[in-house]
Backbone bond lengths (Angstrom), bond angles and torsions (degrees), N, CA, C in turn:
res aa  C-N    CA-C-N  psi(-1)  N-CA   C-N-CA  omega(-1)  CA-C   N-CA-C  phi
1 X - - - 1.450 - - 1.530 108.65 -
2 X 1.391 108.00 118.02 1.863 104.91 167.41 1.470 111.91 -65.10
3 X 1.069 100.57 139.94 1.535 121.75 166.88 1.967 118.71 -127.74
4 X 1.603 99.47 125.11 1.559 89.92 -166.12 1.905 83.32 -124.92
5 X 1.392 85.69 -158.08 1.540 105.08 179.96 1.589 115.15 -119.74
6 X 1.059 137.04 152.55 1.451 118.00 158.75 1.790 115.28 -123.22
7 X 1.174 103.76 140.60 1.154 114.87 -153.23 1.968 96.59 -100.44
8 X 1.194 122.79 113.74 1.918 112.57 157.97 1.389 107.30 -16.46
9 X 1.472 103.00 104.18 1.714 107.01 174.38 1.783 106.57 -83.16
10 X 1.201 106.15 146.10 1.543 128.86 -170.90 1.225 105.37 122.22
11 X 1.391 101.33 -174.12 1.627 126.54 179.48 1.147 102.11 -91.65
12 X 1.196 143.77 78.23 1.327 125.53 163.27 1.687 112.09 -105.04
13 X 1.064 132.53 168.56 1.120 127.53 171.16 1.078 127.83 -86.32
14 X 1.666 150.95 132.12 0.938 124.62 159.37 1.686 141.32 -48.21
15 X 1.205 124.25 142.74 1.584 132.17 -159.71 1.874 96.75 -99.33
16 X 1.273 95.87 -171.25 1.439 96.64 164.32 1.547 126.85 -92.21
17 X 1.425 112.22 29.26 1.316 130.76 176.09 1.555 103.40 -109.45
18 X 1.609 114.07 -3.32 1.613 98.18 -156.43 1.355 119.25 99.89
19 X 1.316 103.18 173.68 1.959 115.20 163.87 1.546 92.25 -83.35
20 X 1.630 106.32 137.85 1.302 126.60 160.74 1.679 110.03 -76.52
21 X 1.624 83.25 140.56 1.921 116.19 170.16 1.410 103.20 -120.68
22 X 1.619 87.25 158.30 1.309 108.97 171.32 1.784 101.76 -80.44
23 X 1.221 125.71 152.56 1.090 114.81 159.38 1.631 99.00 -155.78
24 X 1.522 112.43 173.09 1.338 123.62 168.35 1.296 105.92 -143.64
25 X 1.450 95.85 142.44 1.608 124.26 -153.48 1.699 113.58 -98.02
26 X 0.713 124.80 -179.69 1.454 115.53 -179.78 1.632 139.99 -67.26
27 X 1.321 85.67 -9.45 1.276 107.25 -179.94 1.161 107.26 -98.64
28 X 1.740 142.86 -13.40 1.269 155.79 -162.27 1.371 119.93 73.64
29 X 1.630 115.67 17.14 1.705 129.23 162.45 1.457 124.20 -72.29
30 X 1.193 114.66 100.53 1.290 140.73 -176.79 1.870 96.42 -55.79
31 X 1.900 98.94 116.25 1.504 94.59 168.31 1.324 100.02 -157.32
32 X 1.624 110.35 170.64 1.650 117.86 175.54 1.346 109.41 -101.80
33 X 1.763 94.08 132.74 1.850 102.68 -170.87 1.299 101.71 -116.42
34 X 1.432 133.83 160.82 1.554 130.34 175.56 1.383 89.71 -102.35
35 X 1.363 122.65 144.72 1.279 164.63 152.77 1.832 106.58 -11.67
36 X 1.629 82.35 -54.14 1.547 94.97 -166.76 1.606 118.71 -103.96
37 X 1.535 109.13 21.65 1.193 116.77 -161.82 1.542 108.23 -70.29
38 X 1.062 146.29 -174.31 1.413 163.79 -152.60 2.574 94.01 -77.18
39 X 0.822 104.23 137.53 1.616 85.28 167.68 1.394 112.48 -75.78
40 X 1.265 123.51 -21.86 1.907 117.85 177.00 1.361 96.32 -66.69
41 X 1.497 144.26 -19.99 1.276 132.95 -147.73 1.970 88.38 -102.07
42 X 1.614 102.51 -50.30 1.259 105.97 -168.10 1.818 120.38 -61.00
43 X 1.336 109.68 -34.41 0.862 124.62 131.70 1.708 138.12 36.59
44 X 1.866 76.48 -76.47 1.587 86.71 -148.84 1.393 90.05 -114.23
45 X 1.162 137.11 36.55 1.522 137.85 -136.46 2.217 99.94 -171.67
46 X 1.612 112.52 121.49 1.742 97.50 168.70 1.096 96.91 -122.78
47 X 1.837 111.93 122.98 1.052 120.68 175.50 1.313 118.91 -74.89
48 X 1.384 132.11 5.49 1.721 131.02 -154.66 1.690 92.82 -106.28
49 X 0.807 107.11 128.95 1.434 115.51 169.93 1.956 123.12 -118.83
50 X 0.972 108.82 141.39 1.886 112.94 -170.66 1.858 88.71 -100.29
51 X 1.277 93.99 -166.92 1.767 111.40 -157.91 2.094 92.90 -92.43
52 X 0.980 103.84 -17.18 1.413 133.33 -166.47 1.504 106.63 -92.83
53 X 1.376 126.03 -58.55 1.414 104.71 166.87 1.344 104.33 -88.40
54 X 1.405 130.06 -22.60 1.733 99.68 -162.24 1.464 94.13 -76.09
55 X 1.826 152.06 -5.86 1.137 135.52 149.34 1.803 127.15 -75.19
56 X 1.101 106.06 6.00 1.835 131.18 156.21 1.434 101.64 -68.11
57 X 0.965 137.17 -73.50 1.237 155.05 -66.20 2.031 90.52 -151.95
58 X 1.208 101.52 -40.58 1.533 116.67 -165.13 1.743 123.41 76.28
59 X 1.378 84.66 36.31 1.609 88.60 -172.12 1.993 120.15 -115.10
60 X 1.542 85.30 7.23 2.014 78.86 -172.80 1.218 98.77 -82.68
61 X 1.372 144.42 25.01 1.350 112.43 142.51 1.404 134.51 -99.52
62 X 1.359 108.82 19.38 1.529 114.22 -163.82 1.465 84.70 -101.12
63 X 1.515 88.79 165.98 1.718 111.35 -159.08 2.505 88.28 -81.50
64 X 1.108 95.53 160.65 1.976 85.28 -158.05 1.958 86.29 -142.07
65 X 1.203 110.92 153.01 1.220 113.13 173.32 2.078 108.93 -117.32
66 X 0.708 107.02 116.84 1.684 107.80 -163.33 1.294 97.09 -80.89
67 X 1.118 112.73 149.03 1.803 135.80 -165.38 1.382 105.74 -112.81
68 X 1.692 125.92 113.10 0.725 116.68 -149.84 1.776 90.97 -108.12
């Protein structure tokens, strides 16, 4: 099964958090994390997503970078 990432689609710039991800947290709350955030923060958060949640989720149409 592929598993990628999805990245905040647009131009935005990265902040001092990084480029924002989608991630879901332990509780299964869908949120955007920066890249470069703290490791206690990253943590608590899985950025890898299957074909299966990112259509949970409302996310298989965004452009996705696959984790190899």
């Amino acid at each position: 099964m592929n598993r990628f990432r999805i990245k905040l689609p647009g131009n935005f710039e990265p902040n001092a958090y990084g480029q924002s991800y989608y991630g879901i947290d332990k509780k299964g709350h869908l949120s955007l994390i920066g890249d470069k955030a703290s490791s206690t923060i990253l943590k608590r958060y899985d950025f890898e997503f299957s074909e299966e949640l990112a259509n949970q989720y409302g996310l298989a149409d965004l452009p996705r970078e696959v984790i190899r």
